[in-house]
N, C-alpha and C positions, 0 to 999 in steps of 0.2 A: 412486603416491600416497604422500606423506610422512606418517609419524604425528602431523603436527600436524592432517591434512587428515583423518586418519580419525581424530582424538582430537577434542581439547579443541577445535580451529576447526571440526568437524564440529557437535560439540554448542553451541558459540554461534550455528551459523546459524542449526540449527534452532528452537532457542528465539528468536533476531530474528524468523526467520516465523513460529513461533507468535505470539509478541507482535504482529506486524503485523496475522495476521488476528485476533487478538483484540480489534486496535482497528477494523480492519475492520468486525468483529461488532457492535462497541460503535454505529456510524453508524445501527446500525436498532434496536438499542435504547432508544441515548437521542440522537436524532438533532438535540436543538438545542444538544447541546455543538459542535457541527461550524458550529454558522449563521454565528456572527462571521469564521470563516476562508475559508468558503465564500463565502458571498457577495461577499467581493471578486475570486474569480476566477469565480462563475457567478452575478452580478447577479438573473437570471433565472430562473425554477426552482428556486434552492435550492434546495430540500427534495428535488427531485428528483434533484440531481445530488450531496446528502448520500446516497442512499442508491443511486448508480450511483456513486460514488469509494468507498462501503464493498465494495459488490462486487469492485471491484476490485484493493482491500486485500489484500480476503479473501483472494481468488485469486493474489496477488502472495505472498502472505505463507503459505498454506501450499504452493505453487510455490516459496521457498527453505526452508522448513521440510523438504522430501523431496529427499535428497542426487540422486539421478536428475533432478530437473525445476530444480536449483538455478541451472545456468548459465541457460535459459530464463526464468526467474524474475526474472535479475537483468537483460536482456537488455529484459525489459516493465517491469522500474523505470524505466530509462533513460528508454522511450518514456514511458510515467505519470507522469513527472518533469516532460519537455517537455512533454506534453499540458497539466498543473496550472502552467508558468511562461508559455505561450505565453495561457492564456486568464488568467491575473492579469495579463500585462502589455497583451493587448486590451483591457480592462475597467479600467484605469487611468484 
């Protein structure tokens, strides 16, 4: 491991997946900052799939926050990527 990867690029992940799951967190707090975006890739259910995409934030984002689960983490961005362009581009 290089000391960039146990330094300073260790501590920027970590804090990117806190920040993720803190916006994560944010979707069931105050879940109609999320409506305008959401709803154009889940027409249907909103609300419901504001607070199944913060789930998954959540768990995205403290999964690269823990240096052990980081590749894993980045592995379900990927897919959570596709999942959120393939249902905004059905919903066009």
């Amino acid at each position: 491991m290089s000391s960039v990867e146990s330094g300073s690029g260790s501590r920027v992940a970590t804090l990117a997946g806190l920040g993720l799951a803190g916006v994560g967190l944010s979707h069931f707090l105050k879940p109609e900052l999320f409506e305008s975006m959401t709803v154009q890739a889940f027409p249907r259910n909103t609300r419901q799939f504001i607070y199944v995409n913060g789930g998954i934030e959540t768990a995205i984002g403290l999964g690269l926050a823990a240096r052990k689960t980081r590749k894993l983490a980045l592995l379900g961005t990927v897919g959570y990527l596709a999942y959120l362009a393939g249902n905004a581009a059905r919903n066009r």
